[in-house]
KEMAR-963380 format. One line per 5 residues: their letters; for each residue x, y, z of N, C-alpha, C. Coordinates in steps of 0.2 Angstrom, whole numbers. Layout:
A = X:Y:Z:X:Y:Z:X:Y:Z | ...
//
This chain:
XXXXX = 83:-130:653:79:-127:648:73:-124:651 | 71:-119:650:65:-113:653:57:-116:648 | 58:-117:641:51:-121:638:53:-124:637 | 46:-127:634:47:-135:634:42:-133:625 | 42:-137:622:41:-138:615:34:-139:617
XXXXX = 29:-134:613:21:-134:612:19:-130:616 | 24:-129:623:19:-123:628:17:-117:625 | 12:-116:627:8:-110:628:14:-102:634 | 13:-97:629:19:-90:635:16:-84:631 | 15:-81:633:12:-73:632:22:-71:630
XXXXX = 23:-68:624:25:-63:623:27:-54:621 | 32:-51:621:30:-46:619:35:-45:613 | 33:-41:610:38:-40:599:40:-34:603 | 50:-34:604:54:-30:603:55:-26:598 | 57:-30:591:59:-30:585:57:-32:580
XXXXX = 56:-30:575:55:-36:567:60:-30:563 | 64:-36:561:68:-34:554:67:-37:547 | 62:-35:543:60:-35:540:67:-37:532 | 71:-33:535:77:-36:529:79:-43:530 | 80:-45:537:85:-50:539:79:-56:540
XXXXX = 74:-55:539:69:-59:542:68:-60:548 | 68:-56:554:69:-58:562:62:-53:564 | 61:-58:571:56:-55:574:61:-57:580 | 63:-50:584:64:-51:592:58:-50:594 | 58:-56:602:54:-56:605:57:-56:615
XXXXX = 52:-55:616:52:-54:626:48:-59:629 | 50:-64:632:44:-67:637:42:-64:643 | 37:-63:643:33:-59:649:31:-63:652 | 35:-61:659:34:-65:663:26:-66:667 | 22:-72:670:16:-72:671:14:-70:679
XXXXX = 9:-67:682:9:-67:688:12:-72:693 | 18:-69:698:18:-73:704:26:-76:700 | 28:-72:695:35:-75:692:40:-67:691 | 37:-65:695:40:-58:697:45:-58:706 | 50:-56:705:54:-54:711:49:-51:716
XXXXX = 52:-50:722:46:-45:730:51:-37:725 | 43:-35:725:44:-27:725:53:-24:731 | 55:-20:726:60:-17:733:60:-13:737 | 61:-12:742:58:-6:746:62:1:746 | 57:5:748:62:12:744:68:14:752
XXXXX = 72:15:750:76:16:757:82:12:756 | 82:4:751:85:-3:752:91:-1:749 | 97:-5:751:103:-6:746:99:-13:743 | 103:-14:737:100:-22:734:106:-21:728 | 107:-29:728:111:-30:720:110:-31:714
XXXXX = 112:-31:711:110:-31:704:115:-31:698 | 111:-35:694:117:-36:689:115:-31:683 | 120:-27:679:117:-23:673:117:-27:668 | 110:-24:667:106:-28:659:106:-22:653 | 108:-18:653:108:-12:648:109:-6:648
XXXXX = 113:-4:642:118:4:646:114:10:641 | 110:14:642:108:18:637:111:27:637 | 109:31:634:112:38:636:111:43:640 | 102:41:644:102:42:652:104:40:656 | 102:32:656:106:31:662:107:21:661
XXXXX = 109:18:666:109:8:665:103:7:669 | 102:1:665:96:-4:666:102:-9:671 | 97:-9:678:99:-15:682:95:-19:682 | 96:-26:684:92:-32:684:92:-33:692 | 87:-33:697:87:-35:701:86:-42:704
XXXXX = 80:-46:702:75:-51:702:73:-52:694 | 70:-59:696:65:-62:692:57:-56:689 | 60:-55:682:54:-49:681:56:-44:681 | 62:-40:686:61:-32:691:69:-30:689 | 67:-25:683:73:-20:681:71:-14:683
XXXXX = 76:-10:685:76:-3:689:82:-1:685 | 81:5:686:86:13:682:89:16:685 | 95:15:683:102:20:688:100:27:683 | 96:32:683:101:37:680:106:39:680 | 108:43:673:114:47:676:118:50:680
XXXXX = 113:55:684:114:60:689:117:53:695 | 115:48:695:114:43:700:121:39:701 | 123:37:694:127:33:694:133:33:697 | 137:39:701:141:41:705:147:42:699 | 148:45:693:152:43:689:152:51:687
XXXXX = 158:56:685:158:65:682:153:64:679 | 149:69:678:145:73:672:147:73:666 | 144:71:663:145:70:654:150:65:654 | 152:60:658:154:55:657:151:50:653 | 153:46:648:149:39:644:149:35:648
XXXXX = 143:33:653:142:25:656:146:19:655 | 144:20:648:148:11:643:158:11:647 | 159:17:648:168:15:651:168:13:657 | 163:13:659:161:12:669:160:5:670 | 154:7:665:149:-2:665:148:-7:659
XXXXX = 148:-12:661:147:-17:656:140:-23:657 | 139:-24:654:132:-30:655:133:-36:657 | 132:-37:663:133:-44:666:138:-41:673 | 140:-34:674:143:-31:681:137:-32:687 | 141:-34:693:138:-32:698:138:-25:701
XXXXX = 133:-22:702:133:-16:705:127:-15:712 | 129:-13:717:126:-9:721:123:-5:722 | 117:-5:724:113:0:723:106:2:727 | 105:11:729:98:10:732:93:13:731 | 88:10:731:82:10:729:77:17:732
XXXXX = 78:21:727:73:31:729:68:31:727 | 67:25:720:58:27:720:55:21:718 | 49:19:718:45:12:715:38:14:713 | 36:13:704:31:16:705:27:10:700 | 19:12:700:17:7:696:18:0:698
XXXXX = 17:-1:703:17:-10:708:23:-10:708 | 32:-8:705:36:-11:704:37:-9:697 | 36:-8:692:34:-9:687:42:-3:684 | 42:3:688:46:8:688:51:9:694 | 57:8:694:61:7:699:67:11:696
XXXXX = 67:16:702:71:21:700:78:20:707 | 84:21:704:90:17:709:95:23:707 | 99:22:714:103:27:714:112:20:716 | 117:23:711:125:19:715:127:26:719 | 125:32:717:130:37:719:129:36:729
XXXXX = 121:37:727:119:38:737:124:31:738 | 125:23:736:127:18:740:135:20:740 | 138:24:735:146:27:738:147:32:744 | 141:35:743:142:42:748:140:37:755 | 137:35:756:136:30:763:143:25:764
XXXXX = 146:21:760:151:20:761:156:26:762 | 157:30:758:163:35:761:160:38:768 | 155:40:768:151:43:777:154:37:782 | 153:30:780:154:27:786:163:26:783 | 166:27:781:175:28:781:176:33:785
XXXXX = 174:38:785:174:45:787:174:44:795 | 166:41:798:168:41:803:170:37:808 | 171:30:804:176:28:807:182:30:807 | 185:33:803:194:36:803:193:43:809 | 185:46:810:188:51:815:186:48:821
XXXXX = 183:42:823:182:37:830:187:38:831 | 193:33:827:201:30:828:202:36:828 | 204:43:826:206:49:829:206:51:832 | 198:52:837:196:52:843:200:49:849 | 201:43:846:204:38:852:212:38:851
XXXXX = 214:41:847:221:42:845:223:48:850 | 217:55:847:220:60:852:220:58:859 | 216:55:861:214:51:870:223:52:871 | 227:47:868:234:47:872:238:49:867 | 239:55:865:243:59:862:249:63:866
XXXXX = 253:67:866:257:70:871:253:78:873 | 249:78:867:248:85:869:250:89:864 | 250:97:865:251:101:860:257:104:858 | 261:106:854:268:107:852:268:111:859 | 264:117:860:264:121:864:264:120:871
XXXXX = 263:114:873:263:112:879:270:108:880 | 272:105:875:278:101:876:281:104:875 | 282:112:872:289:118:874:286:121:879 | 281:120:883:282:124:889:287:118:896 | 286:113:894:287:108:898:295:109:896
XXXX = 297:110:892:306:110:889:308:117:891 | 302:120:893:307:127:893:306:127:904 | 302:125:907:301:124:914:296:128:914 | 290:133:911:286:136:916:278:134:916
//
């Protein structure tokens, strides 16, 4: 259980729906109940908290949601997010901008694909490297050898 019956919590009004009778609301979180800032450079995980028509809201921390946009989320163009993602997926992702204490966290998955495919890359052209090491040589050197000169 997060409260307790009588406490006192700062909230914020998402919504009132005045036909149904509802008021959504947000607890806002209080100083020192917030995640560490992330640092711009970082991979970090996060769970998706909401899919909109520019881009997904990741959860990272306590408090600290960041934006995949679209251009970012390594997915074609003009593709619908909602096929890709769902709320409550874990996705990876790194962190290009932070503004306002934390407040605005701007993420990218694409850059954390293109780093995993960079490091496939050069790994597969090491092992090549080390492949050609003892290889026989070239067609043309193996018909010179077949032929004697």
């Amino acid at each position: 259980q997060v409260l307790k019956e009588g406490q006192e919590i700062t909230v914020e009004v998402l919504e009132i729906d005045q036909q149904q009778r509802r008021i959504a609301l947000a607890r806002v979180p209080q100083e020192g109940e917030f995640g560490e800032i992330p640092v711009v450079g970082a991979t970090v995980e996060g769970i998706v908290d909401g899919i909109a028509n520019f881009g997904v809201f990741v959860r990272l921390g306590p408090g600290r949601k960041g934006l995949v946009p679209n251009p970012e989320l390594g997915i074609d163009r003009g593709a619908d997010p909602r096929r890709f993602f769902k709320p409550g997926d874990t996705v990876k992702v790194k962190v290009l901008d932070v503004q306002e204490n934390g407040k605005r966290i701007r993420l990218s998955r694409k850059a954390v694909l293109e780093e995993q495919e960079r490091g496939q890359v050069e790994g597969y052209l090491a092992q090549a490297g080390q492949d050609q090491q003892v290889s026989l040589g070239t067609l043309g050197d193996i018909l010179r050898k077949k032929l004697g000169k």
